[in-house]
Each structure stands twice: as C-alpha cells, then as structure tokens.
C-alpha positions as CSV (number, residue, x, y, z in Angstrom):
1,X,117.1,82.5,82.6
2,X,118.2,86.2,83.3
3,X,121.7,86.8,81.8
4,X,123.7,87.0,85.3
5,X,122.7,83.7,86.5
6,X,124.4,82.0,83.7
7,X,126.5,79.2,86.3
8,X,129.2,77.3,85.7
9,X,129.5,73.8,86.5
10,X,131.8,73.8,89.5
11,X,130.9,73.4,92.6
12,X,132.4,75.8,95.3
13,X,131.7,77.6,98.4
14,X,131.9,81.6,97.7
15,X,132.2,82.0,101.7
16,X,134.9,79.6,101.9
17,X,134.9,78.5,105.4
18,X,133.8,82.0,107.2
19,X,130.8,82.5,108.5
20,X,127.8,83.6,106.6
21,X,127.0,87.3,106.8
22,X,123.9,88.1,108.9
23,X,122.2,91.3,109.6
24,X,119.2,91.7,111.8
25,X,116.6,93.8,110.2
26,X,113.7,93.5,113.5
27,X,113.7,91.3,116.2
28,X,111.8,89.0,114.4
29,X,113.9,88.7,111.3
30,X,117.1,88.2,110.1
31,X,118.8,88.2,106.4
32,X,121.9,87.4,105.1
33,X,124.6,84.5,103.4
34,X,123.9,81.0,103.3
35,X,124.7,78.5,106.2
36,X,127.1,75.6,105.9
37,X,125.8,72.7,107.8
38,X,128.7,74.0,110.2
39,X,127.3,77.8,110.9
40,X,123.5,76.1,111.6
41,X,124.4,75.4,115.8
42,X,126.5,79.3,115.5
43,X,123.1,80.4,113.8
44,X,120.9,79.5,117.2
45,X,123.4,80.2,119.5
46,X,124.4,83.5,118.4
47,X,121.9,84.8,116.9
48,X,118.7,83.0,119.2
49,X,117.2,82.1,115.4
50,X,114.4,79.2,116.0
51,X,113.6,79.2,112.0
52,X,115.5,79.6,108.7
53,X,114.1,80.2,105.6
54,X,115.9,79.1,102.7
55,X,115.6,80.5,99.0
56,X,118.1,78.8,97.3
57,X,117.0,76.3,94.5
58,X,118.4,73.2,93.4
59,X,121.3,75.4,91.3
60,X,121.7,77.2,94.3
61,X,122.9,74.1,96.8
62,X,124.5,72.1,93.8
63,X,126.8,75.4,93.1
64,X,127.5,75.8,96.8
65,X,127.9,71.5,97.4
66,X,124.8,71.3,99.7
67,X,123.2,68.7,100.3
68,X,119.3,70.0,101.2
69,X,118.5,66.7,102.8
70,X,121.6,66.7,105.6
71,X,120.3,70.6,106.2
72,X,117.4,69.7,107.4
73,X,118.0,66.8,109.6
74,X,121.2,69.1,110.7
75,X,118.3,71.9,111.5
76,X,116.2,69.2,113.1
77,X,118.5,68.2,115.4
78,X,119.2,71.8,117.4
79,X,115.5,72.1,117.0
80,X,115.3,74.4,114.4
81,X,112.2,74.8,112.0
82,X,113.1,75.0,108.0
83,X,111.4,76.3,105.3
84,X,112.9,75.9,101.7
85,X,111.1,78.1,99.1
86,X,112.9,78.0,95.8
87,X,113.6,80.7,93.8
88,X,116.3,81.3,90.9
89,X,118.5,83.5,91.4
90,X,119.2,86.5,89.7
91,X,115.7,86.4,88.0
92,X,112.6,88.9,88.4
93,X,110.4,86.7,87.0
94,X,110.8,83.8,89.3
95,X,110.8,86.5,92.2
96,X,107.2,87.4,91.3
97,X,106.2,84.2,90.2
98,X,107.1,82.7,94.0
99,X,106.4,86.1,96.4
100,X,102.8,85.1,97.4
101,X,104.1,81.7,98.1
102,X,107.2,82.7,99.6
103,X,105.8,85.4,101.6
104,X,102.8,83.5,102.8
105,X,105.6,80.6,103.9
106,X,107.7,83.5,105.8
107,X,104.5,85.1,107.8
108,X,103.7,81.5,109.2
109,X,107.2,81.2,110.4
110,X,107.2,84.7,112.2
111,X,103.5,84.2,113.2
112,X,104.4,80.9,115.0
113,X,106.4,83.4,117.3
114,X,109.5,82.1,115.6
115,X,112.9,84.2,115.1
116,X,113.5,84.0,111.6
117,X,116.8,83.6,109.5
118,X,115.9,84.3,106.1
119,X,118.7,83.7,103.4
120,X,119.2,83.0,99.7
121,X,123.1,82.8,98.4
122,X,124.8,86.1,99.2
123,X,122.0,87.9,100.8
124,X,121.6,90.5,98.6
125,X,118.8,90.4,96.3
126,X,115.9,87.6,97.2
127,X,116.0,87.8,100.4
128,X,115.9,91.1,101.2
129,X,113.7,91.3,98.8
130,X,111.2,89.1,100.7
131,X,112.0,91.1,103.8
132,X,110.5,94.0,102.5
133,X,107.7,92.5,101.3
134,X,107.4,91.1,104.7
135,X,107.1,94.5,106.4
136,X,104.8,96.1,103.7
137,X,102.3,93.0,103.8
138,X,102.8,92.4,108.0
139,X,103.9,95.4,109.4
140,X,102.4,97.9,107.6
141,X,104.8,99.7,106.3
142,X,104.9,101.4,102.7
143,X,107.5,99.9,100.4
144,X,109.5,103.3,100.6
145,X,109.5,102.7,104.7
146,X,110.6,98.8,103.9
147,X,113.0,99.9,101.8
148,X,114.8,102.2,103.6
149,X,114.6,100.2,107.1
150,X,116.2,97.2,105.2
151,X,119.0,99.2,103.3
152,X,120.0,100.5,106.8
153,X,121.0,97.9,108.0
154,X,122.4,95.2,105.1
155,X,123.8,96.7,101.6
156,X,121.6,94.8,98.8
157,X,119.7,95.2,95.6
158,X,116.1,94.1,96.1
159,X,113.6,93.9,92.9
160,X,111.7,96.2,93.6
161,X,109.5,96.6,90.8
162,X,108.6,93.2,91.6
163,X,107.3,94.1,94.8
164,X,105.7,97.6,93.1
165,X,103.9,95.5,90.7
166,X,102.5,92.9,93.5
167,X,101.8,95.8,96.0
168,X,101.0,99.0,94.0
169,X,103.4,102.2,94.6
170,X,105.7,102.5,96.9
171,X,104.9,105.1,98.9
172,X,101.5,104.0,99.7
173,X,101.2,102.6,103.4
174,X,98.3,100.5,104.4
175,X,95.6,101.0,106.9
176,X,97.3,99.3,110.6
C-alpha cells in the first residue's frame, strides 16, 4: 500500500451531501466524484448517462458508507448499466495491475453505444487516468493529445507513467 492511502477507520462522506463533481470529457464519457445512491436518478437526468463505471474498491465504499449492493439495484432500477472495476486508491501498482482489465470493461460500455460516467472517489487520479487510456487505446490519440484534452476540462493527477509503460511514449499516436 502506497503511503497516501493509509485510511482511517471512520466512515464519512468527503462530499457531504452536495452533488458529485462531473466533467464531460467527449460525448461519450464523463469523469468525476462518486455518486450517493441519491445523485444516481440526478446522474441520468442531467447528465443523459446510460452507464457508470465505478473504480472504487471495497476501502473505497466502506470509507464513504456505501453499500455496493443497494448501488446497483439503485442503478437497475432507472435503467442504468454498472460496471465496478476495483482498484486501490492512491497506488500505481494496482493502476497497472487492473488497466487492461479496467479498460477492456470501459470500451464495452462505450462500444454498446452507452454514455459513460466513469468515477473513482474524488475524480482525480484513477479515473482520469482510465479516460486517457481510453482515448489513446479507442480514439487514437497519443497520450500527449489524451492528456491534454482531459486536463482541459477536469483538474487531476493521472499516473501517467503507468499508462507510458502500458502504451510506450507519449507522444506517439497510433495509426486510425
């Protein structure tokens, strides 16, 4: 376990009772804060979202008091798809460990013509970190172009030499 994601054992939501913090990064995909069971009927009506994509672990929802079984029935009911692909927080490691996995799980979510809400805890580091794997491995872009498309539009701190080391250098752009 990386230093910073050293927990303690209370339970508490960081958010309190606002609504989670979402940025649109393409019309296909969406990052930001964790939903409440509350924000998940806000989610599809404001933002049209048809899929979330969860990267919060079991530390993750027992920090924040959620329960991942009432999510998904809560996301079942308004008819929304769910994908939970766990990945601690704070840690490189586990970021490279799960990116194929993760990745592969967020292309079939945006393949199935789905608007995708992608989220961790705070938005900051694995998701947008998956985003731009998202757009190097799916859209083509280099991780330079990724990059720089993401941090316009959502402040965050991606691992990139995660994705360097999965991808090669990041100003390399694949063949469309």
């Amino acid at each position: 376990m990386d230093w910073f994601s050293i927990r303690r054992d209370a339970h508490h939501s960081t958010r309190g009772s606002r609504r989670p913090d979402v940025s649109e990064i393409s019309h296909e995909l969406l990052i930001g804060e964790y939903p409440q069971r509350d924000d998940i009927a806000w989610l599809k009506e404001t933002y049209r979202i048809a899929a979330v994509h969860s990267l919060q672990d079991e530390e993750d929802l027992s920090l924040h008091a959620l329960d991942l079984g009432v999510l998904r029935e809560t996301y079942r009911e308004h008819g929304i798809q769910f994908v939970n692909t766990p990945i601690q927080d704070g840690s490189a490691d586990a970021m490279a460990a799960r990116l194929k996995v993760a990745l592969n799980d967020l292309g079939n979510l945006v393949a199935a013509s789905r608007r995708v809400y992608l989220h961790c805890n705070a938005g900051m580091n694995r998701a947008p970190t998956l985003a731009i794997a998202f757009l190097r491995a799916y859209r083509q872009m280099s991780l330079d172009e990724a990059l720089a498309m993401v941090k316009r539009r959502r402040a965050c701190g991606p691992f990139m030499t995660v994705l360097e080391e999965y991808f090669g250098p990041r100003d390399y752009k694949p063949p469309k």
